[in-house]
C-alpha positions in Angstrom: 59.5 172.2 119.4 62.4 173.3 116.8 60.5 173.9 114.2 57.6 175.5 114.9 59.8 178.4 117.0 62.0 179.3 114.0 59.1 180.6 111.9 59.8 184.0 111.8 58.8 187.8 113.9 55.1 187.7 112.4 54.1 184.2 113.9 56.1 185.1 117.5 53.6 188.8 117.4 50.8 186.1 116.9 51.6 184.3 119.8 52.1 187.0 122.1 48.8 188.6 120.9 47.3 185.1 121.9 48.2 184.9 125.4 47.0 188.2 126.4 43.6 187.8 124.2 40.4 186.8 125.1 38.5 185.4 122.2 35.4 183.4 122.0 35.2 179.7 121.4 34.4 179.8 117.4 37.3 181.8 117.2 39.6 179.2 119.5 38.6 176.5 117.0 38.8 178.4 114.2 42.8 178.1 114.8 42.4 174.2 114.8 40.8 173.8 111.7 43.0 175.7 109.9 45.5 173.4 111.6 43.9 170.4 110.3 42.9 172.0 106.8 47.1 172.8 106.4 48.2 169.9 107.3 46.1 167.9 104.9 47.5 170.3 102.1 50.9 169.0 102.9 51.9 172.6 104.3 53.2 171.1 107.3 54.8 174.7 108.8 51.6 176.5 108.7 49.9 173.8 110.2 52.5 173.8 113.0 51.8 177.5 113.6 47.9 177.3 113.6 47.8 174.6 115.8 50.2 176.6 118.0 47.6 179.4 118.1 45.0 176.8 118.9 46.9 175.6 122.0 47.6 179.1 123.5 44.3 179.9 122.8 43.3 177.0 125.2 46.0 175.1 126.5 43.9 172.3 127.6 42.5 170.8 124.3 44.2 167.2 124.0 43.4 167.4 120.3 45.5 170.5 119.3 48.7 169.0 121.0 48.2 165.3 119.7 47.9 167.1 116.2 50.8 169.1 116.4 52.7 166.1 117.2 51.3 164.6 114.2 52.9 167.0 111.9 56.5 167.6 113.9 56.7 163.6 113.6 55.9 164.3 110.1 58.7 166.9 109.9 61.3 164.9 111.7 61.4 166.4 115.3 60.7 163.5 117.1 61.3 164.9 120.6 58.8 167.5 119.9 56.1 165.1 118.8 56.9 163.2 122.4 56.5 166.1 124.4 52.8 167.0 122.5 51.5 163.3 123.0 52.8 163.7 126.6 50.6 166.6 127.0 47.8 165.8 125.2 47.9 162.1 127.4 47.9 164.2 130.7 44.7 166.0 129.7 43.0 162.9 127.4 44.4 159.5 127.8 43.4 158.2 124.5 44.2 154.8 122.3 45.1 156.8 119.2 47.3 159.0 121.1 49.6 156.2 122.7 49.7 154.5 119.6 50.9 157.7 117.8 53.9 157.8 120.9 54.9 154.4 120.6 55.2 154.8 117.0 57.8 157.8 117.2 59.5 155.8 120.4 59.7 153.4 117.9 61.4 155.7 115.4 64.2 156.5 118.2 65.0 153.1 119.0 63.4 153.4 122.4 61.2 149.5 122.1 60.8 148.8 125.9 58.8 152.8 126.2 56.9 151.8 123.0 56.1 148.5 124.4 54.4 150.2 127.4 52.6 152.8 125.0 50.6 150.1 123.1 50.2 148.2 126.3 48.1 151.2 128.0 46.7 151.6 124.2 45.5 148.1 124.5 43.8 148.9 128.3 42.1 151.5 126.5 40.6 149.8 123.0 41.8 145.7 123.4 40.6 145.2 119.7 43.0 148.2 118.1 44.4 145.9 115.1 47.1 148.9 115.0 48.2 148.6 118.5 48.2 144.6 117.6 50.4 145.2 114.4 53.5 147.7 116.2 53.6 145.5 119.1 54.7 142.5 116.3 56.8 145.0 115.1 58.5 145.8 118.5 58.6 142.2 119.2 60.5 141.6 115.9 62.8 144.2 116.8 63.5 142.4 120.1 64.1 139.0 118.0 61.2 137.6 119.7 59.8 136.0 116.7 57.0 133.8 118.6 55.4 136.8 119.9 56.3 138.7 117.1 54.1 136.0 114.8 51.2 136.1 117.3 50.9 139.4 117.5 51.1 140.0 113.9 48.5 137.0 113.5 46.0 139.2 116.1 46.6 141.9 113.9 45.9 140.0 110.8 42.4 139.1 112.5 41.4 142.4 113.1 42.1 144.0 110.1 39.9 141.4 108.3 37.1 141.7 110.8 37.5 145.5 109.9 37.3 144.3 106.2 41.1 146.6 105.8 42.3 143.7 103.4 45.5 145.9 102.8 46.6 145.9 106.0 45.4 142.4 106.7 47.9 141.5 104.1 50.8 143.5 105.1 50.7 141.9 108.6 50.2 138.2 106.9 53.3 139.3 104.5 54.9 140.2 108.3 54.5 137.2 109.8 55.1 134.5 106.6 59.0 135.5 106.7 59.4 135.0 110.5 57.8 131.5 110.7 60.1 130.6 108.5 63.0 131.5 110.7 61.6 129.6 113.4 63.2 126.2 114.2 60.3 122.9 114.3 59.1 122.0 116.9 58.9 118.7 118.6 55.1 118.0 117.9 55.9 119.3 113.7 58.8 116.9 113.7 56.2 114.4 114.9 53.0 115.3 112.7 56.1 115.2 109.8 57.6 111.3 110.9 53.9 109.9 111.3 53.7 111.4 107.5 55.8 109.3 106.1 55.1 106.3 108.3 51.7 106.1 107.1 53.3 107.0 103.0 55.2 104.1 104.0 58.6 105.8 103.9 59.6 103.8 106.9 63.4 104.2 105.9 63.2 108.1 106.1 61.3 107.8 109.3 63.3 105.7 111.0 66.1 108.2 110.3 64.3 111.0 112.1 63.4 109.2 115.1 67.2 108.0 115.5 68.2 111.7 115.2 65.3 112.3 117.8 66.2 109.9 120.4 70.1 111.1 120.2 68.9 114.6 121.4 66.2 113.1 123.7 67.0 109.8 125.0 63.5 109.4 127.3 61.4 110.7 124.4 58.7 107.8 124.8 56.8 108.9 122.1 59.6 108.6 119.8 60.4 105.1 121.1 56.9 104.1 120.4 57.0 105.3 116.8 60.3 103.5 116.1 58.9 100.2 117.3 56.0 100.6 115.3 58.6 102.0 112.4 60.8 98.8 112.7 57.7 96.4 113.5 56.7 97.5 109.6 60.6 97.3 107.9 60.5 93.3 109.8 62.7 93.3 113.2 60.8 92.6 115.2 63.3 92.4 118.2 64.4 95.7 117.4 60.2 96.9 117.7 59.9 94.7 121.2 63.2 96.4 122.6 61.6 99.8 121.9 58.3 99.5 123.1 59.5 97.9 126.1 61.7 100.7 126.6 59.0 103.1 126.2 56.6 101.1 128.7 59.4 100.9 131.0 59.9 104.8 131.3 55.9 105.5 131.6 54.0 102.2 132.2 50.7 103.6 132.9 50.8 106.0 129.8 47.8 105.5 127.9 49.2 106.1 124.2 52.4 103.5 124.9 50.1 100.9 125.6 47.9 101.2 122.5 51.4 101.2 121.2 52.7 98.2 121.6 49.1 96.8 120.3 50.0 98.3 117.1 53.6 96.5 117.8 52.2 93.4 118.2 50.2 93.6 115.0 52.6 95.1 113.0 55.3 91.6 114.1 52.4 89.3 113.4 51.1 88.5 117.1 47.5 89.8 116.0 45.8 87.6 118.7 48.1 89.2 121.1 47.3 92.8 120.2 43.8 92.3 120.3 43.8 91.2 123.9 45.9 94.3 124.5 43.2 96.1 123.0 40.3 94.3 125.0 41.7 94.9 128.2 42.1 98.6 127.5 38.5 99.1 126.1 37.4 97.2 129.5 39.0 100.7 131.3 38.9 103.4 128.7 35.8 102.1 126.6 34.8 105.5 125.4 38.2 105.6 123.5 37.4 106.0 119.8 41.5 105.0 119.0 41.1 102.2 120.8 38.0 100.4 118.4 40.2 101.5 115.4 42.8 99.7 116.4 41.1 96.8 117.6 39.3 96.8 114.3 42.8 97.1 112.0 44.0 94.2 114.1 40.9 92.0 113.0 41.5 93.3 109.1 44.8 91.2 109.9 42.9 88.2 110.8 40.4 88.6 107.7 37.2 88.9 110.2 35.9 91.7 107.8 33.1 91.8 109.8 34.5 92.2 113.4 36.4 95.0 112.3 33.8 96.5 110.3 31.3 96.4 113.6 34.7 98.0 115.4 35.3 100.9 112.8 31.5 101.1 113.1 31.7 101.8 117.4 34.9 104.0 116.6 32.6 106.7 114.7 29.7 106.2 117.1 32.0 108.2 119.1 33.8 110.4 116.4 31.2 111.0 113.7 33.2 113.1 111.8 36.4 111.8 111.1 37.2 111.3 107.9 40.0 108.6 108.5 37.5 106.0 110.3 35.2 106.1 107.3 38.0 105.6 104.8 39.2 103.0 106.7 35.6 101.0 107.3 35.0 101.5 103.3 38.1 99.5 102.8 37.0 96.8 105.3 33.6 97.1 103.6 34.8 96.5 100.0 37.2 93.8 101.2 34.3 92.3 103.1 32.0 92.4 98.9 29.7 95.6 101.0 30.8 98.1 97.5 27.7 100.1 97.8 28.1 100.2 101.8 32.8 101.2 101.1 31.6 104.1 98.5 29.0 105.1 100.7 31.7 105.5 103.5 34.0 107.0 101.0 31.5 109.8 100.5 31.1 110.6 103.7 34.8 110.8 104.1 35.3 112.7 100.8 32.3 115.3 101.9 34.9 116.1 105.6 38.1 115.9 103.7 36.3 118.5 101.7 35.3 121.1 104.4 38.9 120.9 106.3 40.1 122.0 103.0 42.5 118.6 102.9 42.1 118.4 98.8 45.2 115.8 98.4 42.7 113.5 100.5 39.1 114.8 99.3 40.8 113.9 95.3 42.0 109.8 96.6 38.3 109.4 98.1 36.9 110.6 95.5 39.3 108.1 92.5 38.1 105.5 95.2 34.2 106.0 94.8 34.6 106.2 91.1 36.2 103.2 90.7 34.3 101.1 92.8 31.4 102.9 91.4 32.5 101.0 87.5 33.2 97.9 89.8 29.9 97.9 91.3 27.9 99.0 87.7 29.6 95.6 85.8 28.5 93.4 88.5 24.7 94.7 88.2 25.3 94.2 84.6 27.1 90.4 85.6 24.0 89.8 88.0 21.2 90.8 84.8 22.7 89.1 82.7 23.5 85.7 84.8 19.5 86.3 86.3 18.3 85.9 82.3 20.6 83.5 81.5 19.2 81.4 84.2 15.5 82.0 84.0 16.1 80.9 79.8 17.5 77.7 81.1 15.0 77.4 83.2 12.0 77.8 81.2 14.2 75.4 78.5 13.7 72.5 81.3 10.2 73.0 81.4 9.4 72.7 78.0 7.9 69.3 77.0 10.5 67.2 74.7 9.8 67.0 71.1 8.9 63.3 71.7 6.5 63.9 74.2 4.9 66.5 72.2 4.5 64.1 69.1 3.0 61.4 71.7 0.3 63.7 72.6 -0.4 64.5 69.1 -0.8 61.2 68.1 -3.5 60.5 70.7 -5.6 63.0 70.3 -5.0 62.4 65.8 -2.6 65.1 65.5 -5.2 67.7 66.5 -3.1 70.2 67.8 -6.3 72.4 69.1 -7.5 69.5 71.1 -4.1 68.9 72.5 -3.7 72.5 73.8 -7.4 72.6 74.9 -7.0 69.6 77.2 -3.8 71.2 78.3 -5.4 74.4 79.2 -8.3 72.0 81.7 -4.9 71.0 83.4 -3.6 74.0 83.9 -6.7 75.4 85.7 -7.0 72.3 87.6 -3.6 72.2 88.9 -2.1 76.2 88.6 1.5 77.0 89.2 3.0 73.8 87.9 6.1 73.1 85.1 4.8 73.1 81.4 6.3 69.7 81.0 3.9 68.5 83.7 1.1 69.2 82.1 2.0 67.4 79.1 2.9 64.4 80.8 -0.7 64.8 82.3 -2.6 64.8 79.7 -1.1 61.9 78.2 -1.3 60.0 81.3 -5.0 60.9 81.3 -5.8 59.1 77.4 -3.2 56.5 78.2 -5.2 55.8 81.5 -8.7 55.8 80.0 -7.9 54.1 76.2 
């Protein structure tokens, strides 16, 4: 133990004394506090020696030897603090005390034995966000930087369920470096091409996939995006080739089939993609991809409202994605349905909102506000048309100024007996044109002079 044996001829009496002592209990742990009380005073020697007492005292108390090792890994003597864990593990297998080994195996360079340490502390307490946070660190060590991350991520978790938001952010400032070392994937080279295909970068795209299919020549997803990818820069025997290509490695794969739809619309064969659609919804008619597709194909074709009814069966069977509702408020507005697009734009902006996907959530919403000034100038249009109309209507059915002086003269240009005779033709014949009335009247006189 090194340190604690070099103390001096007083502590080595003590110990003597102790092995040939009987003492009670109180006075056993009296030796343990002390241990404990000197070791949080920072005098890390005395604590060594009372804790030595402790354990010759009674030789089997786990605690006294895992606390010993506490300090002698404070003080440096790393072997020592092994050999107390290892003692205080064969009377008390504990989570804590595993964790405390690995860390000092961790200290002498000896991972694989540290590994093994938080493994049986993990047996013991699966949740230890400690345990979690040194095995990223081993893993790290090892240059195992995916396990490293996860592990680190677990840790992350924990600490935060523990509401330790200091140690929650030391293992997220652990594992922000590392993922950064990591090389891309092929699915984030994929999410990161279909980003600029649909930003319409197409030239950047294309690019990518060429690199792509260099490395992997069968890569049939990659074929499918650079047909679609040259089907939208406008060679369209280039977009064939590729698709064909792609169907020709894996014919009855689902996603190279909707594919060369898209192909086909994208080269201007719209009636040919949407029979490629049909007979795909005829055998896979709960696909919600499908109907979208379909449904961009008739936005080619200007049937706003087929492709409106398609978006519409697309979200019957994926309710909340954002991208179908954006895209049916675009058919809607295109199809003169503005209240029925910023509705849909809502609904999209409300999604966008929760997933946190603001860059999206801010276009929806410049989207609903401009349709909404669109939509508030043709009311005002529509009022003002609506009175223009009902003024021109009522001017028709005015009596002429010669008609009215015609009545006038027949009655003597008693203007009281003239309305009076057209008020008995009113109630005799409701709902009609004022001019009729007029005309009534003096048919009436003319009839009976």
């Amino acid at each position: 133990m090194g340190y604690y044996k070099s103390v001096g001829f007083i502590y080595d009496i003590a110990i003597a004394w102790l092995a040939t002592t009987t003492m009670t209990q109180d006075f056993k742990q009296d030796f343990y506090q002390q241990g404990l009380t000197k070791a949080k005073s920072g005098d890390r020697y005395g604590a060594v020696q009372a804790f030595s007492c402790a354990i010759t005292a009674n030789p089997k108390f786990a605690e006294s030897y895992y606390q010993r090792g506490l300090v002698l890994f404070d003080l440096g003597d790393r072997q020592g603090a092994i050999a107390d864990y290892d003692q205080a593990l064969s009377l008390q297998p504990d989570a804590l005390m595993y964790i405390a080994r690995s860390l000092t195996r961790i200290a002498i360079a000896d991972i694989i034995a540290a590994q093994a340490d938080i493994a049986q502390a993990l047996t013991l307490n699966p949740k230890s966000a400690i345990a979690h946070q040194l095995l990223g660190l081993t893993y790290k060590q090892q240059n195992q930087i995916d396990k490293a991350i996860a592990a680190y991520k677990r840790a992350a978790h924990l600490f935060l369920e523990l509401r330790d938001e200091e140690n929650c952010r030391r293992c997220i400032e652990s594992y922000k470096p590392l993922e950064a070392m990591l090389p891309p994937s092929t699915e984030d080279i994929f999410i990161k091409i279909e980003q600029k295909i649909d930003s319409s970068d197409y030239t950047n795209a294309l690019i990518d996939l060429n690199w792509m299919l260099q490395i992997d020549p069968k890569n049939v997803k990659a074929f499918c995006l650079r047909g679609l990818t040259l089907g939208k820069l406008g060679d369209p025997d280039g977009a064939i080739k590729d698709i064909n290509q792609a169907i020709f490695l894996e014919p009855q794969n689902l996603e190279v089939r909707i594919g060369r739809g898209k192909i086909r619309v994208e080269i201007g064969d719209t009636q040919g993609a949407i029979a490629d659609f049909n007979e795909l919804l005829h055998k896979y008619p709960s696909n919600t991809k499908l109907y979208s597709d379909r449904a961009k194909a008739h936005l080619r074709l200007k049937d706003y409202r087929t492709a409106i009814e398609d978006f519409s069966r697309s979200l019957a069977l994926d309710v909340a994605n954002p991208q179908i509702y954006s895209d049916r408020a675009e058919a809607r507005y295109d199809f003169g349905d503005i209240k029925g697009a910023i509705a849909d734009y809502q609904q999209a902006a409300n999604i966008w909102f929760n997933q946190s996907i603001m860059d999206r959530y801010r276009y929806a919403l410049d989207r609903i506000n401009l349709w909404q000034s669109e939509l508030e100038k043709q009311t005002k249009e529509a009022k003002r048309q609506q009175i223009n109309s009902a003024a021109t209507v009522d001017l028709m059915q005015m009596p002429t100024l010669e008609l009215q002086q015609k009545l006038l003269s027949l009655v003597g240009g008693n203007m009281a007996i003239a309305q009076r005779l057209i008020d008995i033709a009113k109630q005799d014949h409701p709902n009609m044109p004022e001019v009729w009335y007029w005309q009534k009247v003096v048919f009436d006189i003319e009839r009976q002079s």
